[in-house]
N, C-alpha and C positions, 0 to 999 in steps of 0.2 A: 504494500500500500504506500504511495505517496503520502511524503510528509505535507502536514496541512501549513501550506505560506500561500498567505490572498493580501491581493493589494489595497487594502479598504479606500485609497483615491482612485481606487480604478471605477470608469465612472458604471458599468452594466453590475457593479455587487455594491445595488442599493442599501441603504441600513433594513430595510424589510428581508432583504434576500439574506443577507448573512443571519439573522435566524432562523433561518433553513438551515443552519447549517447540518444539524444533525441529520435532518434528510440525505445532507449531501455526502456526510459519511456514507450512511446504508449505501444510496447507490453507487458511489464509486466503488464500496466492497465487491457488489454484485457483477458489478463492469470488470473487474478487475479477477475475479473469479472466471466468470464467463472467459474471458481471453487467455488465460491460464488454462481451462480446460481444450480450447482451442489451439496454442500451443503446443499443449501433449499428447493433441489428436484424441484426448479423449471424446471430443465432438467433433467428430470428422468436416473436412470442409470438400464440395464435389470441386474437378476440374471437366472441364470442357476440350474434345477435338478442334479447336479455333481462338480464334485471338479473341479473350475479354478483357477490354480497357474497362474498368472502373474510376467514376468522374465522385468524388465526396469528400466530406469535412469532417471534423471531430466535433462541431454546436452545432446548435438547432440556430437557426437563424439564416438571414442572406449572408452567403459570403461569394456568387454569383457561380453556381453550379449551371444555372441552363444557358444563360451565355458559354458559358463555356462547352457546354455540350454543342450550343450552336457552330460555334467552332469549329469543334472538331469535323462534326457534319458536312460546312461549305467546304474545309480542306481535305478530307477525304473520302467523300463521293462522288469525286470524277476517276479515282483509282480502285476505286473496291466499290464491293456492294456492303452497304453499311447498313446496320438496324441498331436502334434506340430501345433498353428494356428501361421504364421506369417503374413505380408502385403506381400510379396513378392517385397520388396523398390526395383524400379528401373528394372522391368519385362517387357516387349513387351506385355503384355497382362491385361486384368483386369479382374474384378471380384473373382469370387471362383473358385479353380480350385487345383485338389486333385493331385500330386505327384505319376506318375506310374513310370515303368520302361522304357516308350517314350519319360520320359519328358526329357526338358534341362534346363539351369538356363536361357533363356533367358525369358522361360514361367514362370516360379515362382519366381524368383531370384535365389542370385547365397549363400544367406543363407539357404534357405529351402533345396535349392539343394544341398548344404553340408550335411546337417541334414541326408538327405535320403540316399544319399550315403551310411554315416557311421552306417546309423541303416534302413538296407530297410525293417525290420518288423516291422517296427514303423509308423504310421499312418503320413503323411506330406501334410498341407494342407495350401494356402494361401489365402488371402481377406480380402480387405481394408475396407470392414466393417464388425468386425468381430460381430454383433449381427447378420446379415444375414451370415456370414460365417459359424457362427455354428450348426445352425439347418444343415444345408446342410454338414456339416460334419457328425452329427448324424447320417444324413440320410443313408451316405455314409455308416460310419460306426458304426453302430447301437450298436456294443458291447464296445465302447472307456466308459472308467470307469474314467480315469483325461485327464484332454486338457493344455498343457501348452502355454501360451498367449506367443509369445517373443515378447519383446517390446513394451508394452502393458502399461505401469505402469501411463501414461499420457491418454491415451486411456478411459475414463469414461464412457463410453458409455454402456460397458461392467463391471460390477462389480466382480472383483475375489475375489476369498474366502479368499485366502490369497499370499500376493505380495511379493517380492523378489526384494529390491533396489540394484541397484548397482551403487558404487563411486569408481574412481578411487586414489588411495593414492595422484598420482600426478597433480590429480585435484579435488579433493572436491568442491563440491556443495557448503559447507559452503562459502568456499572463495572467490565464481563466484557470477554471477551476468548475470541480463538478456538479450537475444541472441539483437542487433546484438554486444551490447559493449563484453561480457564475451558469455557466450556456454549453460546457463538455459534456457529449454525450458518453465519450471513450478518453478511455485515457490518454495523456499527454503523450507516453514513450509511444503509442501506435501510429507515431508521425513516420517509426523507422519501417512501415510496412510500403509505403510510399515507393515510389520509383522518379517521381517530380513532386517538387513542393512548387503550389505558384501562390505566392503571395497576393494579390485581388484588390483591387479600388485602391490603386496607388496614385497618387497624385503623379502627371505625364511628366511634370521636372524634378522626381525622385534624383537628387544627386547619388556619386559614386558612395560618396562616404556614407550615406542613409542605407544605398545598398548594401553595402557590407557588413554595418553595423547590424541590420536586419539577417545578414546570411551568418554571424557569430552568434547572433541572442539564437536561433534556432537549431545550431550547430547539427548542419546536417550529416547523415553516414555515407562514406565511401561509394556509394552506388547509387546515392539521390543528387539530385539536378535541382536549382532553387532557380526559379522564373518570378517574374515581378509583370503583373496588369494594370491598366487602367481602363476605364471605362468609356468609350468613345457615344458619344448621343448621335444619332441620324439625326433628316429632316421628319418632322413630325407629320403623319399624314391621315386624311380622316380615314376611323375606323371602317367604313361601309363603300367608298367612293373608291380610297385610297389616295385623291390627290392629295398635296404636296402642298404643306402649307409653311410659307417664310414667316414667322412672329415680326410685329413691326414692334420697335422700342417703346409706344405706347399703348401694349396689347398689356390686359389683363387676364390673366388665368385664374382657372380652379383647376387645381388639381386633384385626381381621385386615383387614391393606390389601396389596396389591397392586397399588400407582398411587405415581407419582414423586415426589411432597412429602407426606407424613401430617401435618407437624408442624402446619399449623393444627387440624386435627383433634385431633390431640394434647393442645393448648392449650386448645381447645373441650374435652376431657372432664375434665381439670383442674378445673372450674368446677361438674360435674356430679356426677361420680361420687368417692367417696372412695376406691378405687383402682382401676386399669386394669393389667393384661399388656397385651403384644404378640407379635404374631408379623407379622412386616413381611416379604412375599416381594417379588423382584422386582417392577416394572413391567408390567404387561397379562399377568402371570403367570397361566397355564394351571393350574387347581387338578386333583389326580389325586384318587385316592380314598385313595391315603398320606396329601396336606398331612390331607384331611377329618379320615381316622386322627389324624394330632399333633394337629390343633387338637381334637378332642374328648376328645383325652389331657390337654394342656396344661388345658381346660378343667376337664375332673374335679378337676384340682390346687385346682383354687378353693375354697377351703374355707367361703366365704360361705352362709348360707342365702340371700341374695338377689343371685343374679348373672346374668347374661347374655353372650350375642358379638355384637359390632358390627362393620361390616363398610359400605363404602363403595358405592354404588349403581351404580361401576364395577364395584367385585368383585363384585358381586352376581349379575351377569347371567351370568359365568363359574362361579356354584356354583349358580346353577340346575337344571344336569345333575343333582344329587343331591337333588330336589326329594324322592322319595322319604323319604331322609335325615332332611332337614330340617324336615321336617312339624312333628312334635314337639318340634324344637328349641329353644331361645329364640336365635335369631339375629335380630338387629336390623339394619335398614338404616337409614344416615340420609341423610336428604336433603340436598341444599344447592343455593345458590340465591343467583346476584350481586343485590348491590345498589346499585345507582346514589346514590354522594354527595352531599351538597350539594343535595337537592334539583331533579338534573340529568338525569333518567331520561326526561323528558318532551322535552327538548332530543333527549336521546342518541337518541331513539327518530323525535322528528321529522326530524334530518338522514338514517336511514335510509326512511324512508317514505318522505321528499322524493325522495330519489334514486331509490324502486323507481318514484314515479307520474311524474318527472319524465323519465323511462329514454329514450323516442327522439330527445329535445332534446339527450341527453347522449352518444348512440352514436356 
C-alpha cells in the first residue's frame, strides 16, 4: 500500500473530500489487491491474435481520451482496417452492440456515437465486457486488422499489446490520490504498464524546461515514451446544417457542456468572444426536452444583437434527438483536436505503427 502524502493546496482535495479519507483507504486496499492478484495471474488477463492499442487514464475525469482516440482513427485508417471497442458509459442498452447508420447515442453512448459520426468507415462497436465484446466484433467484422480499446487502461481483463496513458498537465496522477478523497481510480505505480505516457491540455508554448521538469516528476521506465498535447479548437459549425460559423468580437455566447472538465474550453472562448453564459450539466448528461426548454430560455436573456450557443461535439451527439428543434437555431459545435508537441507527432505515430506491423514478432 502507498504511503498516504496529499497535497491539501492541491486545489480537486476539497476540505469535504479529505474526509473521505477513510473511504479512500478501503479503496485503494481493494485496487491494490485486485492488481496484485492480476500480477500473479491469479486472475488471469485474455490476449488476442491482433494488435490491441488501449487508449486510458488512472481518474475519473477528462483528461481527453476521445480526442485522442480520434486520432488515432484519422492517422491510421488509411493503412489498416481499424475498429473502436468502447463500454458505451451511460447507454439505455447493454451488452455488444455494433454502430450502424440507425443507431443513436442513446444505444451506444454518446462517445462511440461521436467516433462514428466523424469516421463512418471505421468499424464502432461497444460492450462492457470487452473479452466477450471482441470475439463478436471479429465476428462482425472479420477483416479488423487493430481494435482500439478507449478506456480500457484499468480494464485487465483484456491484455493490450500496447497502452496509451493519458494525464492531464492540470492534474497529474503523480499529485492525486485515491477516489473518493482525490480522482485515482488505480494506483499511481500502474503508470509503468504504459508503453506512452502523453501528458494532455498543455499549454502550445510549454517551454523545454517545463518539459522536463514534467518528464522527472513522472520518472518514467526504460521502455515508456512521455509525449506532451495541447488542445487545438476548429471552426465552430452549426450542429444540423454544418456551416461554418467565424465569431465576430462582439458575438455573445452560451455555452452548454455536459462533459467532465469545460475549463479549457472556457479559456478558449475568453480569447474569442466578448462575453459567454453557461449552463454546465453533468457529465455524458442525457438532455430532455426541459434542459432544450432552459437553454433556449436562458438564451433569449441574451440581449446581444449578435449571439449564439456553443456546445461541445460530445454534447452534441446527445441533442441530436431535437434535430427538428434545432434546424433554425444558431447552435454551434466546436471541434477539437490533440496536438502533438515539440515536433513529436511523427515519432508518436511511428512507435504505434511499428507495433501494429510488427504485431506477430511481439505476440
Amino acid at each position: 500500500m502507498q504511503a498516504v502524502m496529499i497535497n491539501l493546496n492541491y486545489p480537486l482535495l476539497k476540505p469535504v473530500r479529505i474526509l473521505l479519507l477513510p473511504f479512500s483507504l478501503i479503496y485503494g486496499l481493494v485496487v491494490c489487491i485486485r492488481n496484485w492478484m492480476f500480477d500473479k495471474k491469479i486472475i488471469q488477463s485474455a490476449s488476442f491474435n491482433l494488435p490491441l492499442i488501449g487508449v486510458g487514464n488512472l481518474v475519473v475525469g477528462g483528461t481527453g481520451k476521445s480526442p485522442m482516440v480520434e486520432l488515432l482513427l484519422e492517422k491510421l485508417k488509411p493503412d489498416f482496417k481499424v475498429a473502436v471497442l468502447s463500454r458505451g458509459y451511460k447507454r439505455k442498452t447493454q451488452g455488444y452492440a455494433l454502430a450502424t447508420e440507425d443507431t443513436n447515442a442513446l444505444e451506444i453512448g454518446d462517445e462511440p456515437m461521436q467516433f462514428f459520426n466523424k469516421f463512418p468507415d471505421v468499424t464502432v462497436a461497444v460492450g462492457e465486457e470487452r473479452i466477450v465484446a471482441i470475439p463478436q466484433l471479429l465476428h462482425d467484422r472479420p477483416d479488423t486488422e487493430v481494435i482500439i480499446l478507449d478506456d480500457a487502461f484499468q480494464h485487465r481483463y483484456v491484455k493490450a499489446g500496447f497502452n496509451i496513458l493519458l494525464t492531464d498537465v492540470n492534474n497529474l496522477f503523480t499529485r492525486d490520490w485515491f477516489l473518493p478523497t482525490g480522482d485515482l481510480r488505480d494506483q499511481k505505480k500502474s503508470y509503468l504498464r504504459a508503453d506512452i505516457i502523453v501528458i494532455t491540455k498543455c499549454p502550445p508554448d510549454l517551454s523545454l524546461a517545463e518539459k522536463h521538469h514534467l518528464i522527472r516528476e513522472i520518472d518514467p521506465a526504460d521502455h515508456q515514451k512521455i509525449f506532451f498535447s495541447a488542445i487545438s479548437y476548429g471552426e465552430p459549425y452549426q450542429i444540423i446544417t454544418k456551416e461554418k460559423y467565424k465569431p465576430l468580437r462582439d458575438t455573445e455566447a452560451l455555452l452548454v457542456t455536459g462533459i467532465a472538465n469545460p475549463d479549457p474550453l472556457k479559456k478558449h472562448l475568453e480569447e474569442f468572444f466578448k462575453e459567454y453564459d453557461e449552463m454546465a450539466f453533468g457529465d455524458h448528461h442525457i438532455f430532455t426536452i426541459d434542459d432544450l426548454k432552459s437553454i433556449l430560455k436562458r438564451f433569449q436573456r441574451i440581449e446581444s444583437d449578435h449571439k449564439i450557443i456553443l456546445t461541445t461535439e460530445k454534447d452534441s451527439v446527445r441533442l441530436l434527438k431535437f434535430a427538428q428543434q434545432l434546424k433554425e437555431l444558431p447552435l454551434f459545435v466546436i471541434p477539437i483536436r490533440p496536438v502533438i508537441l515539440f515536433h513529436e507527432e511523427k515519432e508518436f505515430m511511428h512507435l504505434i505503427t511499428t507495433f501494429i506491423q510488427d504485431f506477430p514478432d511481439q505476440a
